[in-house]
C-alpha positions, 0 to 999 in steps of 0.5 A: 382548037386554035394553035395558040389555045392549044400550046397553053393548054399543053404547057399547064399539063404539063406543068400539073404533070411535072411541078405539081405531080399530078397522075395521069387520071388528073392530068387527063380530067383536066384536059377534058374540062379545059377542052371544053373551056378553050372551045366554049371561048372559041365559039364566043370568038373570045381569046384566054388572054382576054377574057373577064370576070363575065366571060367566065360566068357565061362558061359556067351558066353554059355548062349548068344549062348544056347549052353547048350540046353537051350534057348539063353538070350538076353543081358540084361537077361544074364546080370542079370545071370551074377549079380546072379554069381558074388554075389555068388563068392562075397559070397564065398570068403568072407566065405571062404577067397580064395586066388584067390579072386572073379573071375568075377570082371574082367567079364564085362556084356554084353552091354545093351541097355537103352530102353526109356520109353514110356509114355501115354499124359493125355488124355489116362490116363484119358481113361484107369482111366474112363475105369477101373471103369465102371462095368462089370457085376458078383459078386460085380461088383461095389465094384469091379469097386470102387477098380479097379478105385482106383488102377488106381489111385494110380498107376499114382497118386503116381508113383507106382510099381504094386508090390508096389500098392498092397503091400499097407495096411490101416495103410500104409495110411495117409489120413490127411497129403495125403501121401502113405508109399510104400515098394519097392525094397529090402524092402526100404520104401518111404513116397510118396505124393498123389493128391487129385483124388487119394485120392477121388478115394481111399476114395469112394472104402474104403467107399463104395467098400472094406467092401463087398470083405472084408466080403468074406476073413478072416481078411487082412490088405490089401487095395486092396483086392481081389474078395475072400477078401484076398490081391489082387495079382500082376497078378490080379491087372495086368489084371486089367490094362490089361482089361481097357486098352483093353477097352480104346483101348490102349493094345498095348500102357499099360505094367506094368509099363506104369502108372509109366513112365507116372507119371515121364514124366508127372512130369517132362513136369511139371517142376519138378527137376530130384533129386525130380522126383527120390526121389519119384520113388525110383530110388537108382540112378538118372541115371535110372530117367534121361532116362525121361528126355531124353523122356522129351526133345524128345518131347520139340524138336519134339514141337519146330520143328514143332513150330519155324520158323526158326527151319528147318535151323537145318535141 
């Protein structure tokens, strides 16, 4: 990478680091696709400060085909490579007021298909929840199956990310009024209400599970705590899921996410409003919550076909 490419480049992260508050996971995807960018640029002998609108549509044909060696991407991974550069060049121009302006404001990204969530029914939740507190044996193993019921819990109970789940600290708690503080993306907070097996569920691991990990770390202000008692990661807390549900016989049915799709559509099938349901999941738009409307009114018509008498003359 050219000394030039690579002071911009390392002005924007810092930038998306400091002004936007960007963690270190995005800032570092970033580098990784804008990596990619400035040393397609440079093969085609093309500088940032002067390239078009076709300079960047030959980037993404680049990427979607792997014709730079590396791997195709699918469309919506080139997409988000597509949203890395324009933020640069957004970036530059104001910097530096180019007189070209930004050159990917007429790049469309490429189309994306809207994949419907799939959701667990309640009894399946209630599986992969039995499934995570039973005991497996090893060091602390009922402290452990305390803190892996309780994250469950929160999970669905409150509709969190994993990453939000265990971000969670002690002072994020609001036992009395049952409520949850949860960071979510680009640090926005939301105040989010919690049940009461949520609650039950986190009252037992704080009584009788978190003091043990907590005797094994250094002092965190984390609620869920790992078996060395500093904050639980993201990748054990995803195994964590991952075990319970191997163990409920339901892997092929858990991703990350299922827990918070299940919360929404389960919400929803309850009466919930969209606007509510948003509010709750963080979602910036309600574009993205009304994807479990869709799933919401799939299964209504599979339950009214099926039903109605007179629901097969539509066919």
């Amino acid at each position: 990478m050219s000394r030039a490419h690579g002071r911009t480049l390392e002005q924007y992260l810092a930038h998306l680091r400091i002004e936007r508050g960007l963690s270190a996971n995005s800032v570092a995807a970033y580098r990784r696709d804008l990596t990619r960018y400035l040393a397609h640029l440079e093969a085609a002998g093309l500088v940032l400060e002067e390239v078009d609108p076709e300079g960047v549509s030959a980037y993404l044909r680049t990427i979607r085909a792997g014709a730079d060696g590396r791997a195709p991407l699918a469309a919506s991974s080139a997409a988000r490579a597509l949203a890395a550069v324009r933020g640069l060049h957004s970036f530059l121009a104001e910097e530096k007021d180019l007189s070209a302006g930004d050159p990917t404001r007429l790049v469309a990204a490429p189309g994306r298909p809207r994949r419907l969530p799939h959701p667990l029914d309640i009894d399946e939740v209630l599986a992969l929840i039995e499934a995570a507190g039973r005991e497996r044996g090893g060091v602390l193993s009922a402290e452990r199956a305390l803190r892996d019921r309780a994250l469950v819990e929160v999970l669905y109970g409150l509709g969190a990310r994993i990453s939000e789940a265990v971000g969670i600290d002690l002072d994020d708690l609001d036992r009395e009024g049952r409520a949850v503080v949860l960071r979510g993306k680009g640090d926005k907070h939301r105040a989010v209400p919690v049940g009461r097996c949520a609650v039950e569920a986190v009252d037992a691991y704080l009584t009788r599970g978190r003091p043990a990990l907590a005797a094994r770390g250094r002092g965190t202000p984390a609620l869920f705590l790992g078996s060395r008692g500093g904050r639980l990661t993201r990748q054990a807390a995803w195994q964590i899921i991952r075990a319970a549900a191997e163990e409920a016989r339901l892997a092929d049915r858990v991703s990350p996410h299922t827990l918070r799709h299940s919360y929404a559509t389960h919400l929803l099938h309850g009466g919930a409003d969209v606007r509510s349901v948003q509010e709750l999941l963080g979602h910036a738009s309600v574009t993205t919550t009304q994807l479990y409307t869709k799933v919401t009114v799939d299964s209504l018509r599979e339950a009214h076909a099926a039903a109605h008498p007179r629901a097969s003359e539509w066919a």
